[in-house]
N, C-alpha and C positions, 0 to 999 in steps of 0.2 A: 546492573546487568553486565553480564562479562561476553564478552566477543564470543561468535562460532556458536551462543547457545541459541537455543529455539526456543519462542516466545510464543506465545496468543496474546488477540489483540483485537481493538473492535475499531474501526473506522471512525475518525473523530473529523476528519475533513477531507474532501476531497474539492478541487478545483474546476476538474470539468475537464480538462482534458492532456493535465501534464504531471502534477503533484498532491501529495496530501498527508494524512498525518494518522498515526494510528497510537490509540491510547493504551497500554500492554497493560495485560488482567494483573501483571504481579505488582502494578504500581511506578513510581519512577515517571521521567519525562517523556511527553511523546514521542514518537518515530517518524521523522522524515521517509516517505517513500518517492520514489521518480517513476512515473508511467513504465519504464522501463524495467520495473521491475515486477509488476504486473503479469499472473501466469497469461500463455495464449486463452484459454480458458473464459479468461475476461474479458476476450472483443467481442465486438458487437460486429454480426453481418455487416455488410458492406451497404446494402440495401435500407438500413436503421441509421447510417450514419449522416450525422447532420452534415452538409455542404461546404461548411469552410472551417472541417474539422477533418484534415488527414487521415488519423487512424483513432477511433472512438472506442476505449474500455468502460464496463458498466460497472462502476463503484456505487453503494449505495451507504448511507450513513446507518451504522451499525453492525456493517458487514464483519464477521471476523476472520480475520488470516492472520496464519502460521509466518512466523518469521526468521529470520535469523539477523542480528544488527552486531553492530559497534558505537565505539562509543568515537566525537570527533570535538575538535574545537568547539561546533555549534552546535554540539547536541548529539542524539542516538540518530542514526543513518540506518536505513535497513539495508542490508546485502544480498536480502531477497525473500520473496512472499510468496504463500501458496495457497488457498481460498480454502478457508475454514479448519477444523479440526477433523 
């Protein structure tokens, strides 16, 4: 994978409520992503969110999203995700 391009990618882990990892269609190592890079899109009302969870996004395993990564010492980092194709 080369920096800046735009990938697809299907949800291979998600932690619950910080980080997770997504599996890109072209092959190659998974993607680190950080909550933070989560479109708005993916919160959850405030009224859904469990109690001693600050701010709660709905990642579901097999979800796919659009990316854009690099590559780093520990692997491909996403630089930012956007829910589905």
């Amino acid at each position: 994978m080369k920096s800046k391009d735009v990938f697809y990618g299907v949800n291979e882990f998600w932690n619950g409520t910080s980080y997770g990892f997504i599996k890109p269609d072209r092959g190659g190592g998974d993607v680190f992503f950080h909550v933070s890079e989560l479109p708005e899109s993916q919160r959850v009302s405030d009224n859904l969110v469990p109690a001693n969870v600050p701010e709660y996004f709905a990642v579901t395993p097999g979800q796919v999203f659009s990316f854009i990564s690099t590559s780093t010492s520990s692997g491909y980092v996403s630089l930012g995700l956007t829910g589905g194709r």
